[in-house]
N, C-alpha and C positions, 0 to 999 in steps of 0.2 A: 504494500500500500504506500510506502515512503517515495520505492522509485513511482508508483503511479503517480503521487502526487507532483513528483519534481518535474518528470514526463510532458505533465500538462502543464503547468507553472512557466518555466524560466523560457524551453524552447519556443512556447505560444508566444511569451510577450515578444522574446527576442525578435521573431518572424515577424510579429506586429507592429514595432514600432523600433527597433533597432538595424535589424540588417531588412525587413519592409519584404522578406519572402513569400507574403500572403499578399502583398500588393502587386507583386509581378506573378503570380500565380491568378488572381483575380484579371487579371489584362488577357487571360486566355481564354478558351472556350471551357474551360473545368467552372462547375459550379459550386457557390459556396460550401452546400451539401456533401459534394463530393470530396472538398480538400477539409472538412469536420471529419467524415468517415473514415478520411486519408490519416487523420491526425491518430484517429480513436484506433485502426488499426495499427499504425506502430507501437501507439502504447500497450496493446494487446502483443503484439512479437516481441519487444522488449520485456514487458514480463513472463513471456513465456521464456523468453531464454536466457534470464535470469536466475528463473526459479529450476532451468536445468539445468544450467552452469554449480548453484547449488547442492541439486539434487547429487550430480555426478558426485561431488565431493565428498559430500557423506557417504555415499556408497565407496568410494574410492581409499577412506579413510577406516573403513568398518565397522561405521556409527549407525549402519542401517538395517535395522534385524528382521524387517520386513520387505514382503517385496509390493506393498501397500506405501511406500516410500515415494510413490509415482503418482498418488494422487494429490498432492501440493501445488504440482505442475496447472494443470488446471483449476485449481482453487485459488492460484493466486491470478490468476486472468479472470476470473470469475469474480474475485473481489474487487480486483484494482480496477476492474473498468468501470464501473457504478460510481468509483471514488474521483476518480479521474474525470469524467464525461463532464461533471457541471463545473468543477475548477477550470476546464478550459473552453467552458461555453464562456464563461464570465470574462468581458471586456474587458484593456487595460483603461486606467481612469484617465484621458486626457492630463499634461503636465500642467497648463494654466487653471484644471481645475482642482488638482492636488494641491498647488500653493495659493489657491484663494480659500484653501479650507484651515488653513493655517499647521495643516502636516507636517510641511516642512518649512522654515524658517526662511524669511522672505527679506531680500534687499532691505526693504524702507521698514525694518523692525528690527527693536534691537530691544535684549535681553541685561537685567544690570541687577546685579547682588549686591546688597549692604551687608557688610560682612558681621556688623556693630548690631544690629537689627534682626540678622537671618531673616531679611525679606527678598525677593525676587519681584520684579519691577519691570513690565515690561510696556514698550512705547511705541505708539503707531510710526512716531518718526524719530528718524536718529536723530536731531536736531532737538529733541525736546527732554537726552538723557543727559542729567548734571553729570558731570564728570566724563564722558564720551569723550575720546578724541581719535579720531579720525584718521588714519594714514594719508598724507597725500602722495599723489604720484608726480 
């Protein structure tokens, strides 16, 4: 379930908005549908050959006392993909809209600790923080 989840996670966004793999796939004749099912099946052959790449090992090692050992193989495709399927249905969040939620800390905001007080103090503009100063270039 971990690699399902990574699966769906890093390479979705990356295709999505870093290396834009889903944008020059979309400029073909493949329909969305097809490059979702396209996705869902790698995650489905990476866990399966993961969980035989494991599998072999334990057998290999003489950790496996059954030959019941070979049903993981498909239980872990059987689980991962359910896990998987809606972590990469879900869209990445536009970047102007993760820093208008204040997620991530933003140019014209600035952050100030009273060490005397243990208070945290924060200000829409850097110009409005006592004691601020500013590197210039």
């Amino acid at each position: 379930m971990q690699s399902a989840s990574f699966e769906s996670t890093f390479p979705i966004m990356g295709g999505l908005v870093w290396m834009r793999t889903y944008h020059a796939m979309y400029a073909t004749p493949i329909t969305p549908r097809a490059i979702a099912l396209g996705n869902l099946l790698w995650i489905v052959a990476r866990l399966t050959m993961i969980t035989t790449i494991f599998t072999v090992v334990i057998v290999l090692f003489g950790a496996a006392e059954s030959p019941l050992i070979v049903l993981p193989v498909p239980a872990a495709a059987l689980t991962g993909t359910p896990l998987a399927g809606p972590i990469a249905a879900r869209p990445p969040r536009p970047a102007a809209e993760v820093a208008s939620s204040g997620a991530l800390p933003r140019a014209d905001r600035a952050v100030a600790y009273d060490r005397r007080k243990h208070t945290i103090e924060l200000s829409t503009s850097m110009s409005q923080m006592p004691g601020l100063k500013l590197a210039e270039r």
